[in-house]
C-alpha atoms as one frame of an Amber mdcrd trajectory, in Angstrom:
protein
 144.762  68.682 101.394 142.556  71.921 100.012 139.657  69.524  99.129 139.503
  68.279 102.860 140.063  71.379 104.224 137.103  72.893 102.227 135.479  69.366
 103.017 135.536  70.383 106.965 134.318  73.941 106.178 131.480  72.564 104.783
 130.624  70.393 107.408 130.755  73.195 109.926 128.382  75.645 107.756 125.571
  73.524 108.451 126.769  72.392 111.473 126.698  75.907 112.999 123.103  76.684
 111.357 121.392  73.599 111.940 122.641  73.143 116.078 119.433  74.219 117.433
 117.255  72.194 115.806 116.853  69.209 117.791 117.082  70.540 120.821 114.229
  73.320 120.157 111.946  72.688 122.136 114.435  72.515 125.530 115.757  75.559
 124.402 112.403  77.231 123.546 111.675  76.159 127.626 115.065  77.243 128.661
 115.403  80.255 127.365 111.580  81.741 127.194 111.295  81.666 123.611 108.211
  80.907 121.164 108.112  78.336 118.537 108.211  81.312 115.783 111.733  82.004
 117.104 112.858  79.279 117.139 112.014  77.952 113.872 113.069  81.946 112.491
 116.286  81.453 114.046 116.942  78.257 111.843 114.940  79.624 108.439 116.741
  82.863 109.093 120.075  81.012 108.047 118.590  80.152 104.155 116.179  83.380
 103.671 119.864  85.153 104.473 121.249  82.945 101.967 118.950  84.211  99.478
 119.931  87.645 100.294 123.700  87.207  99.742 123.504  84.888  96.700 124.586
  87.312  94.640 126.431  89.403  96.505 128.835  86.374  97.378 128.939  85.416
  93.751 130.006  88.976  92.971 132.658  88.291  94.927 133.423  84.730  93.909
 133.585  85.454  90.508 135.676  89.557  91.101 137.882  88.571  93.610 138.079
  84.564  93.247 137.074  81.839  95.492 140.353  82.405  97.907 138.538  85.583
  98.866 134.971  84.389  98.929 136.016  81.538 101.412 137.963  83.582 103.686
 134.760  86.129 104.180 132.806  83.331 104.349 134.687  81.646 106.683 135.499
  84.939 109.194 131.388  85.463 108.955 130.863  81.644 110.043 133.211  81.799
 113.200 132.073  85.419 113.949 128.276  84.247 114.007 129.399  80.851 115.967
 131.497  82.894 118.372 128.894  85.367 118.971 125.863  82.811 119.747 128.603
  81.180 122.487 127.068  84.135 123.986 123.705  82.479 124.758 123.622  82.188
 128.140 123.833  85.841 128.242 120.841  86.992 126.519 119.394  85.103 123.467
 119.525  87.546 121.196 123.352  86.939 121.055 122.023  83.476 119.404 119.967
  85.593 117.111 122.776  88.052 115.909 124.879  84.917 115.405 122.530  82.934
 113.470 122.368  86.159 111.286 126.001  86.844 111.000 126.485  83.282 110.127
 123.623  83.277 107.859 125.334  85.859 105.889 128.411  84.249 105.436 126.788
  80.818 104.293 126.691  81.687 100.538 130.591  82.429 100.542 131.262  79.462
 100.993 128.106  77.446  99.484 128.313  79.017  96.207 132.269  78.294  95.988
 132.428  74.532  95.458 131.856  74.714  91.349 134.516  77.510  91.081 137.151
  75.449  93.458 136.701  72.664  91.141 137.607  74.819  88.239 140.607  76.518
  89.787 141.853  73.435  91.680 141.024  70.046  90.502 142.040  68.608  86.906
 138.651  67.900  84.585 138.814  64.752  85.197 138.569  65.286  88.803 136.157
  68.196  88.977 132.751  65.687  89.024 134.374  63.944  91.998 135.251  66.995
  94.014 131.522  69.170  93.799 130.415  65.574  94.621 132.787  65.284  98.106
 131.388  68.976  98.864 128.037  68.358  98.681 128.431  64.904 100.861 130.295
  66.775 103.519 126.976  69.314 103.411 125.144  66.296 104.684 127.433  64.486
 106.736 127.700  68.311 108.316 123.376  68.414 108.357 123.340  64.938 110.313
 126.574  65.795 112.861 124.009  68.906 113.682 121.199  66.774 114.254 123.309
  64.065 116.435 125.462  66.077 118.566 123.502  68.225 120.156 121.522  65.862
 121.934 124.126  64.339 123.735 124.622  67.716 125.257 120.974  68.589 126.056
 118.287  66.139 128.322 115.018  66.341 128.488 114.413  68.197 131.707 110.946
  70.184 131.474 111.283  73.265 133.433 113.856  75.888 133.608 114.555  75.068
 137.696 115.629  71.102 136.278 118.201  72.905 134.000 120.706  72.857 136.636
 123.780  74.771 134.967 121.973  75.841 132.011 121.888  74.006 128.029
């Protein structure tokens, strides 16, 4: 049960970072915005994760990975809830992405020490292994979903209740 609950926590860390991607450039129309923002807003995510590498392994290795996934987890939601707030201004997207960005290593850097405290060592190579697919399967959800959400109106006035 842990590994697919960690399993779906991966999918939605890249899920939330990666959801504005493919629909860019109606977004960058939408919502006024430049093609430097927009590709910041996304690059933000893993400069961010540079920045709290070791911070997050501090904390990983300290206060165990129970802790690190629980920060990193509260930071993903917080960041998700906060660019809900879109449609209100677009630098609540911005402050999101960043929030979120910083709570991306938390979770990230965990897999290798959930293997160690959870899984046999026979079953360790098999676990890091269903992380790092979820990563993906949670990079191609973000790069499906949102255009079933999003058309390819042109102007603002065709965006008739918003993205």
């Amino acid at each position: 049960m842990q590994l697919i609950i960690f399993g779906i926590i991966n999918i939605m860390t890249i899920l939330i970072g990666i959801q504005m991607q493919p629909v860019a450039e109606q977004a960058m129309k939408f919502y006024d915005q430049t093609p430097l923002v927009m590709n910041c807003l996304y690059m933000s995510y893993f400069v961010l994760f540079c920045l709290f590498a070791l911070p997050s392994n501090y904390v990983l290795k300290e206060y165990g990975s129970r802790t690190s996934i629980l920060i990193g987890v509260f930071m993903m939601t917080l960041g998700a809830a906060t660019k809900c707030l879109i449609n209100h201004s677009f630098g609540f997207c911005i402050f999101g992405a960043i929030i979120a960005g910083c709570g991306l290593p938390f979770i990230w850097n965990a897999p290798a020490q959930i293997a160690v405290e959870w899984f046999g060592e026979n079953e360790r190579t098999g676990a890091i292994a269903f992380f790092i697919i979820c990563q993906y399967i949670g990079g191609a959800t973000g790069y499906i979903l949102p255009t079933f959400f999003v058309d390819g109106k042109d102007t603002k006035s065709e965006f008739k209740g918003g993205i």
